[in-house]
Backbone bond lengths (Angstrom), bond angles and torsions (degrees), N, CA, C in turn:
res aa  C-N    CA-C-N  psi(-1)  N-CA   C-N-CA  omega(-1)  CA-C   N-CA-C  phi
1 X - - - 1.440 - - 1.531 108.38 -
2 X 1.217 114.56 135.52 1.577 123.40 -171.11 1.884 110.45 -113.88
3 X 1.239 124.75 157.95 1.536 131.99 -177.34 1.708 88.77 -61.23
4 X 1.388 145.21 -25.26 0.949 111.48 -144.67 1.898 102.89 -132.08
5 X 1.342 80.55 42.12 1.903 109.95 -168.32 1.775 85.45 -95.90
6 X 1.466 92.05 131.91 1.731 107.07 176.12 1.527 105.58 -79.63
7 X 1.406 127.64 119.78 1.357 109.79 153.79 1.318 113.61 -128.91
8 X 1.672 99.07 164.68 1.500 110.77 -160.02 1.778 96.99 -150.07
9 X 1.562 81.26 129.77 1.824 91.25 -171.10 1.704 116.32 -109.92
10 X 1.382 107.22 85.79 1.357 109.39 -144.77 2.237 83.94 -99.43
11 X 1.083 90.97 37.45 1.511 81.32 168.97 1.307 134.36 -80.72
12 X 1.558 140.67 157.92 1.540 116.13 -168.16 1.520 100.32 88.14
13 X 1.465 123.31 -49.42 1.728 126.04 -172.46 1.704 110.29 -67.61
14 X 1.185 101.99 142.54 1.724 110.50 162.77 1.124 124.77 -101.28
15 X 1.297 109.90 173.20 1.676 94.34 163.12 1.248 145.23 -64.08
16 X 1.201 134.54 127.15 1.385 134.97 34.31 1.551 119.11 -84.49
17 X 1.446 114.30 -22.77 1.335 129.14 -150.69 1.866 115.42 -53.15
18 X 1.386 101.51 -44.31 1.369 87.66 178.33 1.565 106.37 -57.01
19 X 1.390 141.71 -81.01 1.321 145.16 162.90 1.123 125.04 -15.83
20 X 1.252 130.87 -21.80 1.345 125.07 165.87 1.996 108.58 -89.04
21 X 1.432 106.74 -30.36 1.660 105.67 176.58 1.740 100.66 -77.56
22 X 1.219 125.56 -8.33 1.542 130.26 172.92 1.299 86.16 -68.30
23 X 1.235 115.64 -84.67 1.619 132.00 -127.71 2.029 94.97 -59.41
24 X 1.592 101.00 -46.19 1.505 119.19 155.99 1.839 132.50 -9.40
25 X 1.719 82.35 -79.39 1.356 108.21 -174.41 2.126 90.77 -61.70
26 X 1.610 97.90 -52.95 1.629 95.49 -148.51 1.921 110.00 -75.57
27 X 1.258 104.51 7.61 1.149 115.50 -176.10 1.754 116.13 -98.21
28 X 1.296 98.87 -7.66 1.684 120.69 178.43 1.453 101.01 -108.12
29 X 1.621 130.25 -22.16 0.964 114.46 -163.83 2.201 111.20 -89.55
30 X 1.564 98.76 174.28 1.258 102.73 169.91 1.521 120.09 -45.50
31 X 1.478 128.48 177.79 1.305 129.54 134.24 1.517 129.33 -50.68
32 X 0.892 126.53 87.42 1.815 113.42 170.99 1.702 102.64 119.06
33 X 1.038 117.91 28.71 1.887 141.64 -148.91 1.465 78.89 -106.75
34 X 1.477 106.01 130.49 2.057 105.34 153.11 1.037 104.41 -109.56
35 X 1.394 126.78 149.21 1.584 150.08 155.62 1.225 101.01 -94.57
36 X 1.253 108.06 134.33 1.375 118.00 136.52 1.203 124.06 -118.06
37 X 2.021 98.79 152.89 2.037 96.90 -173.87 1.068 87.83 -135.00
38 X 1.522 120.69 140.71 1.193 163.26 172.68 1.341 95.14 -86.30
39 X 2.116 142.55 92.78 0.962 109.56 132.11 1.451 130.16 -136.04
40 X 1.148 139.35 178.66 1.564 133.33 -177.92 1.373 109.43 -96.71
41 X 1.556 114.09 -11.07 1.792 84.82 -163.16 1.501 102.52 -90.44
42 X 1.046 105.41 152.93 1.815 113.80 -170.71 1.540 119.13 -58.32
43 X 1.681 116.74 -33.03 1.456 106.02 178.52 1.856 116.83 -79.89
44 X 1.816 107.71 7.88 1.241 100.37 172.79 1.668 115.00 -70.58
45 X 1.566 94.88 -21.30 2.002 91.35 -175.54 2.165 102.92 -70.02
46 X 1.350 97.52 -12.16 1.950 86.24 164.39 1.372 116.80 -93.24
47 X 1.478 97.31 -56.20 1.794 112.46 173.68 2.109 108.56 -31.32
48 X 1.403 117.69 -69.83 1.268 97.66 -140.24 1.852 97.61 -78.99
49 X 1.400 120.27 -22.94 1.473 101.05 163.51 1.227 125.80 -69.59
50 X 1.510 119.51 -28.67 1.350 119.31 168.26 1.700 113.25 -42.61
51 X 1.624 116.55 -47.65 1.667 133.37 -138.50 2.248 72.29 -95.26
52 X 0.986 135.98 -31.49 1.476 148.04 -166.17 1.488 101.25 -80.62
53 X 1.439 115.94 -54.94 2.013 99.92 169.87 1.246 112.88 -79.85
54 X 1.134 122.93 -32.03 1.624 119.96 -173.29 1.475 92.69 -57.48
55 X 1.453 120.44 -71.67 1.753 123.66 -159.42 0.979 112.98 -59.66
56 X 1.686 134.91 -34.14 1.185 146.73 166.14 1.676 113.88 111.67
57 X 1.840 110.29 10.31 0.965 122.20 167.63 1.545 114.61 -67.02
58 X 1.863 101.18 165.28 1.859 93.98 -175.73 1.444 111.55 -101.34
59 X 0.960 150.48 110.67 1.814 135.77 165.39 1.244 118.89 -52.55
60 X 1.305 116.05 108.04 1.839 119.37 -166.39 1.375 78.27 -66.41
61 X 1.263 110.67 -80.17 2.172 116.49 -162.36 1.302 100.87 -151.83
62 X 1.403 90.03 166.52 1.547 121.09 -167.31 1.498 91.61 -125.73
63 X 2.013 117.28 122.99 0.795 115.28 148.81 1.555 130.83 -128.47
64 X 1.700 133.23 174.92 1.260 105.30 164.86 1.362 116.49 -132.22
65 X 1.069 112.58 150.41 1.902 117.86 179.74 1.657 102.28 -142.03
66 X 1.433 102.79 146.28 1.427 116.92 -170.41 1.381 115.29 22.02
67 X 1.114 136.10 80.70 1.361 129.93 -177.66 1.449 125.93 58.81
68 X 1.303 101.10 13.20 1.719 89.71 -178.25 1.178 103.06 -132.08
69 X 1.627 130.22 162.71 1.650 129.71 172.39 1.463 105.80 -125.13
70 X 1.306 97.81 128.90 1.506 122.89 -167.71 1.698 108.78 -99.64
71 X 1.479 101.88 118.11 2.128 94.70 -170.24 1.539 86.09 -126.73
72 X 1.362 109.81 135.16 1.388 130.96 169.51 1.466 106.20 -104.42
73 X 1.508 118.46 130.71 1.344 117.47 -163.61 1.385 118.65 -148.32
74 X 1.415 123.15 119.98 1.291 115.16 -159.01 1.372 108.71 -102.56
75 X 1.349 128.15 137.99 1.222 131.99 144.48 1.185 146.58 -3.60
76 X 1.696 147.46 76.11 1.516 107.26 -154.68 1.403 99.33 -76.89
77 X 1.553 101.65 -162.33 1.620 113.65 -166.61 1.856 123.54 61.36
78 X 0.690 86.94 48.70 1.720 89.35 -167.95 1.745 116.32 -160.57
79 X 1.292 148.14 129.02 1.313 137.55 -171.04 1.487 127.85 -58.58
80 X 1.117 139.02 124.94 1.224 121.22 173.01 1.702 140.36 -31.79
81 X 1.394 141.04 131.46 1.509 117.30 165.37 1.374 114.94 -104.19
C-alpha cells in the first residue's frame, strides 16, 4: 500500500452507493491509481467485481475484517506495482 492509494469508506452505504463512489472516485483517478473501498453492505461482495469486468478495471483483492469487505482496485491503463 502506497501514500498515494485512494480510499473511500463507503460504510453505513447500500446499494448502489458504494459502486457508484467507486466508479466516482476511479473515474478522476490516474492510470494505474488503486482505490480502496471500505464497505459493509453485503451486495458489495457481487456489485464491485461485477462494476470491475464490465469497466475493465482489475480487483487486486477482496478482503474482510469486522464486518466489512475491503476491495483494492486498480485502474486500467496504467503499469502495474
Amino acid at each position: 500500500m502506497t501514500d498515494d492509494t485512494i480510499r473511500i469508506d463507503a460504510t453505513g452505504l447500500l446499494c448502489p452507493l458504494p459502486v457508484l463512489k467507486l466508479a466516482r472516485k476511479i473515474r478522476h483517478a490516474p492510470p494505474g491509481a488503486v482505490v480502496e473501498l471500505l464497505a459493509d453492505d453485503p451486495a458489495a461482495v457481487i456489485d464491485v467485481p461485477h462494476y470491475c469486468t464490465e469497466s475493465g478495471h482489475t480487483l487486486i483483492e477482496t478482503s474482510t475484517s469486522a464486518g466489512a469487505n475491503l476491495f483494492r482496485v486498480r485502474k486500467t491503463g496504467g503499469p502495474p506495482h
